[in-house]
N, C-alpha and C positions, 0 to 999 in steps of 0.2 A: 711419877708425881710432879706437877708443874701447880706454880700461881700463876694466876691469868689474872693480864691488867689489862683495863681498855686504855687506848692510845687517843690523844685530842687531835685526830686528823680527821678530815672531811669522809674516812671510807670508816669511819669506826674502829678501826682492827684491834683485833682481840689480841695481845700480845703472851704466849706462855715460856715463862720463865722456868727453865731446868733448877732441879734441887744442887742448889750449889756445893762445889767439891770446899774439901780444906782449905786447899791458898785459897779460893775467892772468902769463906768466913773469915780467916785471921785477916785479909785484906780491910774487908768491911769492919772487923772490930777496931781494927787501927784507925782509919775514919773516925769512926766516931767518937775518938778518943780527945773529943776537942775541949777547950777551955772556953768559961767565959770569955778568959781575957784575952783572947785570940784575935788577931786585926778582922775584921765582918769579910777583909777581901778572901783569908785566906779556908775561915770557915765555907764560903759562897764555891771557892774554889775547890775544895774537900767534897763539900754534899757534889759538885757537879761531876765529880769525878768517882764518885759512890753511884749514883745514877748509870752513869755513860756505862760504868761496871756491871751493874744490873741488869740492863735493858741489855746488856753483848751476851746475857747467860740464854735467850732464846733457844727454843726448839728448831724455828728453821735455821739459824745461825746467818738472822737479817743485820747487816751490821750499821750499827748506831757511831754516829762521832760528835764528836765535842759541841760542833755548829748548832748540832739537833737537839743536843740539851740544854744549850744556853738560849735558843733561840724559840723552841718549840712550849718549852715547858717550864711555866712558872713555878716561884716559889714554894707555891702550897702542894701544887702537886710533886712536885720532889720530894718534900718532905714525908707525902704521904704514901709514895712509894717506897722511900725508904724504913719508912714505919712497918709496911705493909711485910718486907722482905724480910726486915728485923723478927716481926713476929711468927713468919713463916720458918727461919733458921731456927728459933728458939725452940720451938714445936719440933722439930728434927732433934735437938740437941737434947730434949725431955723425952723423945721415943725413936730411939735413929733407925730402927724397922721402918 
């Protein structure tokens, strides 16, 4: 089972993400364990590093670095992959067949 995201490169690629093991969930929950009151650098910092994490769970195992998430992909789409990932682990964690 994978979720597939489209990537904002010029070839369209369809990127599928493997169903994540344990370390990668308790990683991702620790993330998002943010506060309002958190400096915005280091929340920006968090989600970029939630992403860069995400995008490395590939089937082909294409590997992503830090450049290509600061650089590639704005705000909204990170958030909305990580939304996307969030609600995909939740569904595993409601039926882990």
């Amino acid at each position: 089972e994978t979720l597939d995201i489209l990537l904002p490169d010029t070839e369209k690629t369809m990127l599928r993400l493997r169903k994540p093991t344990r370390e990668m969930t308790i990683r991702l929950m620790t993330y998002q364990n943010l506060l309002n009151t958190d400096p915005a650098e280091v929340i920006i910092n968090r989600m970029d590093t939630m992403v860069l994490d995400i995008l490395n769970t590939n089937d082909i195992d294409k590997p992503f670095d830090r450049d290509y998430v600061e650089k590639e992909l704005n705000t909204q789409m990170k958030v909305t992959m990580i939304q996307a990932y969030a609600a995909w682990i939740s569904g595993f964690e409601k039926d882990p067949n």
